[in-house]
N, C-alpha and C positions, 0 to 999 in steps of 0.2 A: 288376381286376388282370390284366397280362396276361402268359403262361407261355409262357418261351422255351424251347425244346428243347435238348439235350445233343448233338452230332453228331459223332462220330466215333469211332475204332477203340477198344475196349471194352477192352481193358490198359491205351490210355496214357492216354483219360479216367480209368478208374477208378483209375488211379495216381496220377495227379493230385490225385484226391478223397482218396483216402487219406494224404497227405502235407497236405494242408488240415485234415484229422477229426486227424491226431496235434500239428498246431499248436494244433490248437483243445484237446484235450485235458491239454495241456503249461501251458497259460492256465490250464483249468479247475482243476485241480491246486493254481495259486497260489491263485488268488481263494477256495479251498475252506478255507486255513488258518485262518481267522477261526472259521469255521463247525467245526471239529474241533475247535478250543480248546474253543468252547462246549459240547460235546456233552462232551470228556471232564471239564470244569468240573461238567457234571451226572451222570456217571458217578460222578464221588468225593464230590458233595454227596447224591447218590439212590443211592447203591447199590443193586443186586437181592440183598436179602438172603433166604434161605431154610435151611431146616432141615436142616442137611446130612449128619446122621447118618443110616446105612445099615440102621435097627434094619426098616424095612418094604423092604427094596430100594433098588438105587443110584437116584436121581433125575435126572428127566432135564434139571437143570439142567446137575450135574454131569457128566454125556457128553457136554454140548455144550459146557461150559466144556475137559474133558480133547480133544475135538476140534480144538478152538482150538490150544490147548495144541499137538498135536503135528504141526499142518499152519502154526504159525508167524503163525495169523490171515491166512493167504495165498492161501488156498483161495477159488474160486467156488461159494458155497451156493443149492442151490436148493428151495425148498419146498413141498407141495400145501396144502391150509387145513387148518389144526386145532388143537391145543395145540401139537403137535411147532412148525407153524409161530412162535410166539408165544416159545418156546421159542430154538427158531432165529434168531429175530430180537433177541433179548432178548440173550441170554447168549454167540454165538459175535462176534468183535470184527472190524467190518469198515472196515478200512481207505483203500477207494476205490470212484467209482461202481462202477456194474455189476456188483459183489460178489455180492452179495445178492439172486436171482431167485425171485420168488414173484407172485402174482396179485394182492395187496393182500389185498383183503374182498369177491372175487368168490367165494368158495366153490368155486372148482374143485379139489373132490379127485382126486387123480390127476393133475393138470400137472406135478407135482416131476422126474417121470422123462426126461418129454420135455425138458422144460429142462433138465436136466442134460445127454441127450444133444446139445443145438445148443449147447451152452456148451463142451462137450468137443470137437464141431468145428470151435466157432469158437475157441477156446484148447483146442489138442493139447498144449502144454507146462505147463499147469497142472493142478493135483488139481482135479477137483469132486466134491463131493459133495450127495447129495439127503438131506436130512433129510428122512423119510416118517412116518407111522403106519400102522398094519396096515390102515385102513380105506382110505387112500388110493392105496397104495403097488399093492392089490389089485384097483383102477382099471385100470392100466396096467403089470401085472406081465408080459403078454404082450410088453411093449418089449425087455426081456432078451434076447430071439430078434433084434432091432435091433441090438441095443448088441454082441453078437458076430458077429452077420453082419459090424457095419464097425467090429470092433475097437476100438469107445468103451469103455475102460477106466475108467466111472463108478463111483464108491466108491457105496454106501447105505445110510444109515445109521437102521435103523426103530427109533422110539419107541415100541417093541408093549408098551401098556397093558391088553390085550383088550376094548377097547372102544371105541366112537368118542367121545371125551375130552372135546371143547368142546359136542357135542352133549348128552352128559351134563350137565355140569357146566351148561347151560341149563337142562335137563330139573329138576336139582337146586333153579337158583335160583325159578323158575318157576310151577314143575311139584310141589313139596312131591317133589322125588324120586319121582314117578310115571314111568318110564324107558318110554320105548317105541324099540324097533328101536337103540338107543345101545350095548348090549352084544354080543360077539361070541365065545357059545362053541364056535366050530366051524372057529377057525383054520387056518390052511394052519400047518406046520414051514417057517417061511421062511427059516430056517440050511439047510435041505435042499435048499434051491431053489436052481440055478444048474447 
């Protein structure tokens, strides 16, 4: 294979490029309608049903369904791993690529923040938000001193369970509920934080 180089003045190449990524995107867009039919065909045949009375606390279905709800499903969500993530994936309704920023099933706790912030400088006109847990969020809480140095106005939205959630909930299926290092009583007041 052989690699040609790019040469010349760095605006009007990359203006160029960028006028070819929004052709290409505009493409992508149609060719996608097939594939969104299907997904909401299986949204109404699978629903995510759960229990959604408030008798143990609200659910973190439902804050990520009421998030939905009031950001119009328009928001760029970004995730670190955990329930919160699965959660976030699950129940907030996303409309086009690159909505949805998370790591997959690499386990990086703590990425949610930093994505948020390069999502918010690469779209300064859109809400993003980090759906977090207290275990993650607690990763890269030091970013906050970032996010106001250059004015990233990133929403955060922690699913603080007091404990690290999926890590449990292994521990549980596994483990006979033998919990090691999964619970966390020594929280930070993260409503205080900022």
């Amino acid at each position: 294979m052989r690699i040609f180089p790019i040469v010349g003045d760095v605006k009007s190449v990359l203006t160029d490029m960028l006028e070819i990524v929004g052709e290409d995107k505009q493409l992508e867009q149609h060719a996608l309608l097939d594939w969104w039919s299907q997904i909401n065909e299986w949204r109404k045949r699978h629903g995510l049903r759960y229990d959604t009375s408030t008798d143990n606390g609200i659910k973190p279905q439902s804050v990520v369904q009421a998030l939905d709800k009031v950001t119009n499903s328009n928001a760029i969500i970004t995730s670190d791993v955990g329930q919160h993530q699965m959660f976030a994936a699950l129940y907030y309704t996303y409309n086009e690529p690159r909505q949805w920023l998370n790591s997959g099933g690499l386990g990086t706790m703590g990425v949610g923040l930093p994505y948020a912030m390069a999502a918010k400088l690469a779209n300064p006109e859109r809400d993003v938000v980090c759906i977090t847990g207290e275990g993650s969020i607690q990763m890269n809480i030091q970013e906050l001193s970032t996010c106001l140095q250059y004015d990233l106005p990133v929403k955060i939205l922690n699913l603080n369970n007091a404990q690290l959630g999926m890590v449990k909930q292994w521990q549980d299926m596994l483990y006979e509920g033998r919990h090691a290092q999964s619970y966390m009583n020594s929280l930070a007041r993260f409503c205080q934080i900022g």
